[in-house]
C-alpha positions, 0 to 999 in steps of 0.5 A: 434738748439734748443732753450735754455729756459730762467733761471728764478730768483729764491730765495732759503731759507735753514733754520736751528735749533740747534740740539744736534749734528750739526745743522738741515735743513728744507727740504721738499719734492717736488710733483712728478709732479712738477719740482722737480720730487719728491725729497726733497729740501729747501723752495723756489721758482720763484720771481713774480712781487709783489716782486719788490713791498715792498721795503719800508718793507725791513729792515736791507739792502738798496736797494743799498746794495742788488744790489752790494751783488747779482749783479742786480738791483731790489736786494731787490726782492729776498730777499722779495722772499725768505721770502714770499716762506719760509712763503708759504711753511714752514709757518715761517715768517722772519717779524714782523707786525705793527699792531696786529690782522693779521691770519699768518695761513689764509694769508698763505692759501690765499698767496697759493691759489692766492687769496691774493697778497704779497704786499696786505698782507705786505702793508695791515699789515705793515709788517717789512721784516727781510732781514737781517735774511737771509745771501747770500752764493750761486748762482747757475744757471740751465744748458743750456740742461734743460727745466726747468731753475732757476738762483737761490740765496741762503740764510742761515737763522736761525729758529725764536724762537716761530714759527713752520715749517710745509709743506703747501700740494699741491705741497709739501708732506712731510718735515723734520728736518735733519742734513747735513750728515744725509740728505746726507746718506738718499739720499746715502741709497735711503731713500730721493732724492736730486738733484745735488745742493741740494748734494753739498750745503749739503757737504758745510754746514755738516762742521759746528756744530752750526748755528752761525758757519753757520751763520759766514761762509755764512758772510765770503763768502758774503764778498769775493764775491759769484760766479756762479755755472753754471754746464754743462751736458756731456755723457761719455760711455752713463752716463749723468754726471754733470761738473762744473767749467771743473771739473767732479763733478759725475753722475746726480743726 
């Protein structure tokens, strides 16, 4: 039997932005090479360890509250996730310092290059995390055939007045502000590739035409209770497709 690779704990940031329309996402694309295979998603990554490490700078949630929101102990830690692979990637800092004088654009390098740990650069600068910036909706986890597996958390957030958002390289190569519908018609054009989590989080977000209506919906669903997605792959006539909750949710994206 083959053996079946533990699902990583992982956080997920889809930012958004007014727009004339509906609201923007910030997506960005992934490196071929990495597990992402080239096709754009939201900012966010594994937890590390420093994670766990910054409770103390965790403001507008207690550690109590995050536990019972997500169902785990050590909540907090993906939030602090979250935040710090938002910062890493898109470069926007859902955190205040408490002292002045911190080069936001250099510990961004440093933090990519691992020159510089993120509870040094949250301790070092006294750093207030906004966690309650980010507001839970969606929990999926990875199905068991893959190699490669994420337990994944999502959050909603709005973009920060004052900040900009731009790709950091390396395993990033490109990002770009879109509506909901209209990353959904790049990827039906062929124009961007999204996976299926990516596909459905999208639909779920294209109703709602201004990021407080988001920001109220992610509220809303937090409330009730987030569940787990956790598709299964099956092959039907050859063709790999995507089943979820016994429902046949399409071919494989």
């Amino acid at each position: 039997m083959t053996d079946i690779a533990v699902a990583r704990p992982s956080s997920t940031v889809v930012l958004a932005r007014e727009s004339g329309g509906a609201p923007e996402l910030l997506l960005m694309r992934r490196h071929h090479r990495s597990a992402f295979g080239g096709a754009h998603a939201f900012p966010g990554g594994v937890l590390e360890d420093d994670d766990a490490l910054v409770d103390d700078h965790c403001a507008g949630i207690t550690v109590d509250e995050a536990d019972a929101l997500l169902g785990v102990d050590q909540g907090l830690a993906y939030f602090s996730a979250a935040i710090r692979e938002l910062f890493e990637e898109s470069g926007v800092l859902l955190a205040t310092p408490g002292g002045q004088g911190a080069d936001l654009a250099a510990a961004r390098d440093a933090l990519n290059q691992g020159t510089l740990g993120w509870r040094s650069f949250v301790v070092d600068h006294d750093m207030q995390l906004h966690c309650d910036a980010l507001h839970y909706f969606s929990f999926w986890i990875t199905p068991k055939v893959f190699p490669r597996r994420f337990s994944t958390r999502f959050f909603l957030a709005a973009m920060p007045e004052g900040q900009d958002a731009g790709h950091c390289g390396g395993e990033l190569t490109d990002s770009c502000w879109l509506s909901a519908n209209e990353a959904l018609a790049a990827c039906r054009d062929g124009s961007i590739s999204l996976h299926f989590p990516t596909i459905r989080t999208l639909e779920a977000l294209a109703p709602h035409g201004t990021v407080d209506e988001l920001l109220e919906w992610a509220a809303a669903l937090a409330r009730e209770g987030v569940p787990c997605i956790f598709p299964e792959i099956e092959k039907r006539r050859g063709e790999a497709r995507v089943i979820v909750a016994g429902r046949d949710s399409g071919a494989l994206e």
